[in-house]
C-alpha positions as CSV (number, residue, x, y, z in Angstrom):
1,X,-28.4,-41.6,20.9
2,X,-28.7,-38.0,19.1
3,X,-26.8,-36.7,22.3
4,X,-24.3,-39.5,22.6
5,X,-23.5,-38.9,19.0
6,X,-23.1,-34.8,19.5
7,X,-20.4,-35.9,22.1
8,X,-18.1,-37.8,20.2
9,X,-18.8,-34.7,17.0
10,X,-15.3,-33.3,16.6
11,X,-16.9,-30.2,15.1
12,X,-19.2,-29.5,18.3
13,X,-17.9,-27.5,21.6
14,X,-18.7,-30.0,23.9
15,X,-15.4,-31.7,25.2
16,X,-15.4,-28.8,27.6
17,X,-18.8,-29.6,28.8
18,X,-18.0,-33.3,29.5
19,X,-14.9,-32.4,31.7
20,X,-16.3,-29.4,33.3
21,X,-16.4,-30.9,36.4
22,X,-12.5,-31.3,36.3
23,X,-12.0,-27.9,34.6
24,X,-13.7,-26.5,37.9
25,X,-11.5,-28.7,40.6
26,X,-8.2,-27.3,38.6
27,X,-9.5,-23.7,38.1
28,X,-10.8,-23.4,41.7
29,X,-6.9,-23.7,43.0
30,X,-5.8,-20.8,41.1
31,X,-5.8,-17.0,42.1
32,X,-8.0,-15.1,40.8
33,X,-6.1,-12.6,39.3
34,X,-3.9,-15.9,37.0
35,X,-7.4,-17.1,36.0
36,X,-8.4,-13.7,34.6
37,X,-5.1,-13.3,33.1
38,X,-5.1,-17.2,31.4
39,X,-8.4,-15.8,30.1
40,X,-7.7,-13.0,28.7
41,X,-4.3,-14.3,27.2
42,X,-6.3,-17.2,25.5
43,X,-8.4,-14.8,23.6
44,X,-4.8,-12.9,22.3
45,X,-4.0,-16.5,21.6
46,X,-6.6,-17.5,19.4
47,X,-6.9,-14.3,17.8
48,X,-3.4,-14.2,16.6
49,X,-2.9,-17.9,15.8
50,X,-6.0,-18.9,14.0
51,X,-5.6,-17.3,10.4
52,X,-2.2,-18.6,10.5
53,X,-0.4,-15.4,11.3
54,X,1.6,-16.6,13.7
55,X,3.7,-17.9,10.9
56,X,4.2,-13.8,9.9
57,X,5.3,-12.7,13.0
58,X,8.0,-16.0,13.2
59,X,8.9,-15.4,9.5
60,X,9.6,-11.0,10.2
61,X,11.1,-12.3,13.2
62,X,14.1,-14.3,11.5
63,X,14.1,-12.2,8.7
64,X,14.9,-9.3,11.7
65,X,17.6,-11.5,13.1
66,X,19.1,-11.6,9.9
67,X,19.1,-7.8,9.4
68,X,16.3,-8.0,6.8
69,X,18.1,-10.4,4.5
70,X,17.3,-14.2,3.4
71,X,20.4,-16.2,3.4
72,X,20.7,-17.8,0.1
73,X,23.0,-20.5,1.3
74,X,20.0,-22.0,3.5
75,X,16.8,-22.2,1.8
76,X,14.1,-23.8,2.7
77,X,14.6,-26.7,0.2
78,X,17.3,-27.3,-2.6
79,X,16.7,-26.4,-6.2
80,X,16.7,-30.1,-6.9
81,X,13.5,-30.9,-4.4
82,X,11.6,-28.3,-6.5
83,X,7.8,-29.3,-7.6
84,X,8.2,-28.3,-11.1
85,X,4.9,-28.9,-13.5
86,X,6.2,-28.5,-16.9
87,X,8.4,-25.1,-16.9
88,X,6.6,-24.1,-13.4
89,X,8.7,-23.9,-10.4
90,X,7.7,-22.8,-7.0
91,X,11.3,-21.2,-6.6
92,X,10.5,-19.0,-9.9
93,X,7.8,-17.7,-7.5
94,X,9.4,-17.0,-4.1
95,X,7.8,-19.9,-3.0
96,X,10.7,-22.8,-1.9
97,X,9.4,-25.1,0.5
98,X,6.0,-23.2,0.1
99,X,4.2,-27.1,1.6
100,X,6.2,-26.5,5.0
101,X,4.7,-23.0,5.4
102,X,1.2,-23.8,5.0
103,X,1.1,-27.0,6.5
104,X,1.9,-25.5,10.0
105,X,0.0,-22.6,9.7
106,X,-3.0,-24.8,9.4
107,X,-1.9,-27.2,12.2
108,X,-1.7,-24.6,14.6
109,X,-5.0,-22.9,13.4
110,X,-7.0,-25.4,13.5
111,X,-5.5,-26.8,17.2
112,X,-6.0,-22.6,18.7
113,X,-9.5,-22.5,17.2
114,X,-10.6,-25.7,18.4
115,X,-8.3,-26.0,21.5
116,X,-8.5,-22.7,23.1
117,X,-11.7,-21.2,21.3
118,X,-13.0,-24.4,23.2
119,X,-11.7,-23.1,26.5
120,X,-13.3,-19.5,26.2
121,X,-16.5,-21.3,25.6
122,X,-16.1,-23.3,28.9
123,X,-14.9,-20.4,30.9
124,X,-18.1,-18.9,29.8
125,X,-20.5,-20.6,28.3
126,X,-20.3,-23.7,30.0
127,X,-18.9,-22.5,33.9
128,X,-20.7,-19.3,34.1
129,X,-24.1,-20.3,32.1
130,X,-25.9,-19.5,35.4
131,X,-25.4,-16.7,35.4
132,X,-25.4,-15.0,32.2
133,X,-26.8,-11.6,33.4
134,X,-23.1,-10.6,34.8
135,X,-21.8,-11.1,31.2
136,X,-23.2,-12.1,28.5
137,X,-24.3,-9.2,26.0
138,X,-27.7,-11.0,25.1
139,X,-28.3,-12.8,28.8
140,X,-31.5,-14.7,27.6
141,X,-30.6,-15.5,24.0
142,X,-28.3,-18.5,22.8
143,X,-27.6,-20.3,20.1
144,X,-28.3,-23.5,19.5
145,X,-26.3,-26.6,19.2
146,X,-27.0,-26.6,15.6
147,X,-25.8,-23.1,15.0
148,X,-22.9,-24.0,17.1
149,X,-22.0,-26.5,14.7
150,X,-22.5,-24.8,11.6
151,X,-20.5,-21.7,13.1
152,X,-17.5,-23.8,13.8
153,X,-18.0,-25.7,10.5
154,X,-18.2,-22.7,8.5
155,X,-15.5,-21.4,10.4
156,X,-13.0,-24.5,9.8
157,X,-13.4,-24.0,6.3
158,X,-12.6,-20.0,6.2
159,X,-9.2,-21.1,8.2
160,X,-8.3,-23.5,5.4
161,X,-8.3,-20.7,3.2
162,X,-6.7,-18.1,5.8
163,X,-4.2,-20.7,6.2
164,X,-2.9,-20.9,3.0
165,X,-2.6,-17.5,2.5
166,X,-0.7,-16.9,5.3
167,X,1.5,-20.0,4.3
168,X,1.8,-18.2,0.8
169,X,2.9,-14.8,2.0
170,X,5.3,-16.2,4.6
171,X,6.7,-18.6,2.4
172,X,7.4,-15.4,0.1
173,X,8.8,-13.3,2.6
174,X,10.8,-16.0,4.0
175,X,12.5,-16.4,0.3
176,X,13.1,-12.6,-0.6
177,X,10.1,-12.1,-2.2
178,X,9.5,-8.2,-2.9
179,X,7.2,-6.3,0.5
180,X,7.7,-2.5,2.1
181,X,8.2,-4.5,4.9
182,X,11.5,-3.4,7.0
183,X,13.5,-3.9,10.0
184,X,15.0,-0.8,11.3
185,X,12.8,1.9,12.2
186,X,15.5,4.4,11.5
187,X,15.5,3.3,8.0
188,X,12.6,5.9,6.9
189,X,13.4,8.8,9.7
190,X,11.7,8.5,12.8
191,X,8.7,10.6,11.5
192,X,7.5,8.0,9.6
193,X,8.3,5.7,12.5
194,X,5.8,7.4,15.0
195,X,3.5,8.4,12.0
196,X,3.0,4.8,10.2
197,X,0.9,4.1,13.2
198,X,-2.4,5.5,12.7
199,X,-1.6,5.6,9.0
200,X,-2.1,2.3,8.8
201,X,-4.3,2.0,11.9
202,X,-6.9,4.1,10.2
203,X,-6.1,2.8,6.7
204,X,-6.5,-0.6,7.1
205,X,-9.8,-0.2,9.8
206,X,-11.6,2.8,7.1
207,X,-11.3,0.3,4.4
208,X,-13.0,-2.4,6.3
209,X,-15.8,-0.2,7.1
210,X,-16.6,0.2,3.5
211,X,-16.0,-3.1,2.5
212,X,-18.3,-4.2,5.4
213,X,-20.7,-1.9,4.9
214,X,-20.8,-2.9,0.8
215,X,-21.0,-6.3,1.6
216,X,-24.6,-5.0,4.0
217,X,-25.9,-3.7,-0.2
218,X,-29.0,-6.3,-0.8
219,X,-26.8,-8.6,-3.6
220,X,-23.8,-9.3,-1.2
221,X,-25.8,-9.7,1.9
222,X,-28.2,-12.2,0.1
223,X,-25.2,-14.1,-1.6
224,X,-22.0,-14.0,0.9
225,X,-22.4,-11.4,4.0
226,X,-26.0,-13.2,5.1
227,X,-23.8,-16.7,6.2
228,X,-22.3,-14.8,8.9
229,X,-25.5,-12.9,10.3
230,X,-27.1,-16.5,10.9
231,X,-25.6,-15.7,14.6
232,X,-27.8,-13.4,16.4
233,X,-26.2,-14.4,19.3
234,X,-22.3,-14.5,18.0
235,X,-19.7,-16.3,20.1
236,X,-15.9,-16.4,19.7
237,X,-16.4,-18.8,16.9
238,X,-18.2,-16.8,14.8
239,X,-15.7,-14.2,14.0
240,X,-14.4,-17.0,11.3
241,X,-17.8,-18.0,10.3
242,X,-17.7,-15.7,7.0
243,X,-17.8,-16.7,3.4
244,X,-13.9,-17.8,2.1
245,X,-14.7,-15.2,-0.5
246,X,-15.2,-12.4,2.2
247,X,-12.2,-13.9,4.9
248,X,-10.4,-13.5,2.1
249,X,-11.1,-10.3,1.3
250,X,-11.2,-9.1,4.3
251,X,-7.8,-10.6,5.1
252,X,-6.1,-8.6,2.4
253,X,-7.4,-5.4,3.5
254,X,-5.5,-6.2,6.5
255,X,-2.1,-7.2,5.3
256,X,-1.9,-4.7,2.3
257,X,0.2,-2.2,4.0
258,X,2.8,-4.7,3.7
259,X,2.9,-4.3,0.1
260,X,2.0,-0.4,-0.4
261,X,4.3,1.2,2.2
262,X,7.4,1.2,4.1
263,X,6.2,-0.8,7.6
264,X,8.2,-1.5,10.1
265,X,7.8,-5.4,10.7
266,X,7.0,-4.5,14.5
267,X,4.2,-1.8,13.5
268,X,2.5,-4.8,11.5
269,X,2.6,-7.2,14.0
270,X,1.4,-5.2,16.5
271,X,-1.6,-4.0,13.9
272,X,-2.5,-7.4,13.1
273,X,-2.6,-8.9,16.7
274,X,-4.6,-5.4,17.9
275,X,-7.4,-6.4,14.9
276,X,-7.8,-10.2,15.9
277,X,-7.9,-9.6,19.5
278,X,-10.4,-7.5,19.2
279,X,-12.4,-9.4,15.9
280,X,-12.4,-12.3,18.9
281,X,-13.6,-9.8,21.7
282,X,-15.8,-8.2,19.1
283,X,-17.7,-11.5,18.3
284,X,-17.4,-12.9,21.9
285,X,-21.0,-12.2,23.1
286,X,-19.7,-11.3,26.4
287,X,-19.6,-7.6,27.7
288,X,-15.8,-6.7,27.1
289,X,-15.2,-2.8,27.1
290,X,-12.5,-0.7,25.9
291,X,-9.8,0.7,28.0
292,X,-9.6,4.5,29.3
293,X,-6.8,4.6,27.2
294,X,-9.0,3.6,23.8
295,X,-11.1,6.4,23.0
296,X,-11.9,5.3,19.7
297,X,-12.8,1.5,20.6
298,X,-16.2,0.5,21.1
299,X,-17.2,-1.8,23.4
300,X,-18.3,-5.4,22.6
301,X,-22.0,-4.5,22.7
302,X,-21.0,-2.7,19.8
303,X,-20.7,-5.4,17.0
304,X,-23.0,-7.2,19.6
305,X,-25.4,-4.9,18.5
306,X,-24.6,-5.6,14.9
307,X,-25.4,-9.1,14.8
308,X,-28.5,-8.3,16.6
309,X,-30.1,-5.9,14.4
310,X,-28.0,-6.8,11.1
311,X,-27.5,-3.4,8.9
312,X,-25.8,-1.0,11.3
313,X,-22.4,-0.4,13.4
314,X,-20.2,-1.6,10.6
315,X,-17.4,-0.2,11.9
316,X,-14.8,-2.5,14.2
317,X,-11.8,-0.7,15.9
318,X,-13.0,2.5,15.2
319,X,-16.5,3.8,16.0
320,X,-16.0,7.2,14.7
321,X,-17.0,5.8,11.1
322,X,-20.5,5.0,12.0
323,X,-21.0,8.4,13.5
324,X,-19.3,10.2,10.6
325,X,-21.7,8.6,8.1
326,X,-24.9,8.4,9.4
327,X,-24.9,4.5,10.1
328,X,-24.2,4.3,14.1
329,X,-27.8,2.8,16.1
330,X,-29.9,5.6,17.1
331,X,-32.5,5.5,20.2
332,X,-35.4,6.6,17.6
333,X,-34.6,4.3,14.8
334,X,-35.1,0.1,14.6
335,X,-33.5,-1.9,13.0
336,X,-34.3,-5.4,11.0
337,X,-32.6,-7.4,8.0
338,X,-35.0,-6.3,5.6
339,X,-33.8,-2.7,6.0
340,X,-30.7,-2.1,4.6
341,X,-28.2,1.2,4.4
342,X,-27.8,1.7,8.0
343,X,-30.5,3.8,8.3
344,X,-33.0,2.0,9.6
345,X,-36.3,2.9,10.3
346,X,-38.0,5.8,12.7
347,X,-39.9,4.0,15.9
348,X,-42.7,7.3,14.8
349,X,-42.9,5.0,11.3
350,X,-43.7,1.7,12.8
351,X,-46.8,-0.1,13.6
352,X,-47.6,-1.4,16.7
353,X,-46.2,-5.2,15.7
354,X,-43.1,-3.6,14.4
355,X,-42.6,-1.6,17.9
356,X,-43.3,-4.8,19.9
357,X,-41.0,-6.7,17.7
358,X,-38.0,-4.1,18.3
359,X,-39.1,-3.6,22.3
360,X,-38.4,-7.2,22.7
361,X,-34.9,-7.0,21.5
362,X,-33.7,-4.1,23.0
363,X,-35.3,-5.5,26.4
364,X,-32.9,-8.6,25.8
365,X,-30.1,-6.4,25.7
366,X,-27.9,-6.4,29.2
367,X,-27.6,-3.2,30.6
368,X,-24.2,-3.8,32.1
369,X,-22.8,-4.1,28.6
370,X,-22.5,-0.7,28.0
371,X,-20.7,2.4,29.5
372,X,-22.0,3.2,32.9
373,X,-23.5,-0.1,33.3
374,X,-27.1,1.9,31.6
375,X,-29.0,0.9,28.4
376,X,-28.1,3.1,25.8
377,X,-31.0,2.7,23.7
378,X,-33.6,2.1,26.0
379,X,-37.1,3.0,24.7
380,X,-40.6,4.3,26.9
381,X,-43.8,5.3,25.8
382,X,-42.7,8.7,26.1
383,X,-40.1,8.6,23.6
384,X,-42.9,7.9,21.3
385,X,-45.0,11.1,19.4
386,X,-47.9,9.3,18.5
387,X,-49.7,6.3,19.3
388,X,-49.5,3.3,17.2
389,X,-52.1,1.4,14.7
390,X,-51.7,-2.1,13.2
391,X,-51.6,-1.0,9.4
């Protein structure tokens, strides 16, 4: 009954599983090379549709049709449909129409996360479970059904929020409301047009180091970052699976350029969709690395490792920030929630129960997840100065 009852849950990933069988007669007619691309282009789908951005990039895109300019003779509703609440008005605000902004945005959120985060977790999790030694990050380790459910639940309620402030922001774009945002990139000289780039590249991916990294200090951990390290083993789910208090947060480090400089809309849209493909990648569990041509990307195994040993690798799209500050994983140091600051501990420190502890996870680790298919952090007796006691 308990598993009859888990099939019919709307907030479990298990429609894939009960038509796996057909999944596999349809996917084993198509080339190779269209089911790696459907893949991959199902991640870019999910990452830029589930906070509701999608609604940005359709909202810059009209606004760039129209040369930058609303057209006041077709809002989105007249001044007579309104909400007013005593001398409130929504149009006072930028915000015409604001219900047929966010009432999409969360539509299609909800339908990528559930739909197509559903099929990565079948071309994975479900059709390759057998063997999870050719990609999964942490081959012997999964989480259970329960934490399944309590990621995607968690999740599903960071979206709401996500939602409607992507609904918000749109709907006050959409109406003239006041951004940096513009259209023509010879509008600030084509310095700035090649330069905004890593500008806001670094700016936006520096300030969520820190703000990651403060949200690892002992009071934030324990009261809002500690939800989102109950996955060890994080899927493509997880990646929403935050506190509303920190999505939000984190959400607004991202779209800030918009209102702090002149951005191209192009520049942000490309930004944005480079950060959630790569938040999905990031928390996928499976052994995704980056591109000759990104140098400063870390591979999956990265944030992998993250999740794994809780207070280091903060960084995201840029792993220079962990090395600049001290707080990248080092061979000699482990790692556990009770040690906070990205420091960890030295291996020389530990006792014998706190070595075995740390040798068990790094032997969990898949080797193939990392550059040169090696384990970077692999640790022998001989890497050890002295011999251990049980203190």
């Amino acid at each position: 009954m308990a598993n009859m009852n888990r099939m019919v849950d709307p907030m479990a990933v298990t429609w894939s599983e009960r038509y796996n069988k057909t999944f596999e007669r349809v996917w084993a007619k198509l080339p190779n090379f269209l089911g790696s691309f459907i893949a991959t282009a199902a991640v870019f789908i999910l990452g830029s549709s589930i906070r509701g951005d999608w609604l940005l990039i359709l909202v810059h895109f009209i606004k760039y049709l129209r040369n930058g300019q609303e057209d006041e003779t077709n809002s989105t509703l007249s001044s007579e449909g309104q909400t007013l609440y005593g001398d409130f008005s929504l149009k006072d605000y930028k915000l015409e129409g604001l219900p047929y902004y966010i009432l999409p945005a969360m539509t299609i959120s909800y339908v990528t996360y559930l739909g197509v985060g559903g099929f990565l977790h079948w071309y994975y999790y479900v059709r390759q479970r057998d063997r999870p030694e050719e990609w999964k990050c942490q081959p012997t380790k999964w989480l259970s059904p329960e934490l399944e459910r309590h990621e995607i639940l968690l999740g599903s309620l960071s979206l709401f929020f996500g939602s409607v402030l992507s609904g918000i922001i749109s709907c006050f774009i959409m109406n003239g409301g006041r951004t940096f945002i513009y259209y023509d990139y010879a509008d600030y000289g084509y310095v700035w047009a090649v330069l905004q780039w890593p500008a806001i590249f670094i700016w936006q991916d520096y300030l969520t180091y820190w703000g990651h990294r403060i949200f690892h200090t002992p009071f934030l951990y324990k009261h809002f970052h500690k939800l989102h390290h109950t996955y060890k083993q994080p899927t493509a789910f997880s990646v929403t699976a935050i506190h509303p208090v920190e999505f939000l947060f984190f959400q607004g480090i991202l779209i800030s350029p918009m209102f702090l400089v002149p951005t191209n809309w192009i520049t942000m849209i490309v930004l944005l969709s480079y950060t959630y493909y790569h938040g999905i990648i990031d928390h996928s569990g499976i052994n995704f690395k980056a591109y000759w041509w990104q140098p400063w990307q870390p591979n999956c195994i990265f944030h992998d490792n993250h999740h794994q040993y809780f207070h280091v690798n903060f960084g995201f799209n840029i792993k220079y920030w962990d090395t600049l500050h001290g707080t990248d994983r080092k061979k000699d140091r482990l790692y556990r929630e009770d040690i906070f600051y990205g420091q960890g501990k030295s291996v020389d420190d530990a006792t014998e129960g706190e070595l075995a502890q740390d040798m068990a996870e790094r032997e969990s680790e898949n080797p193939l997840a990392y550059d040169n298919n090696q384990h970077a952090y692999e640790l022998k007796q001989s890497d050890l100065k002295t011999s251990k006691k049980n203190k």
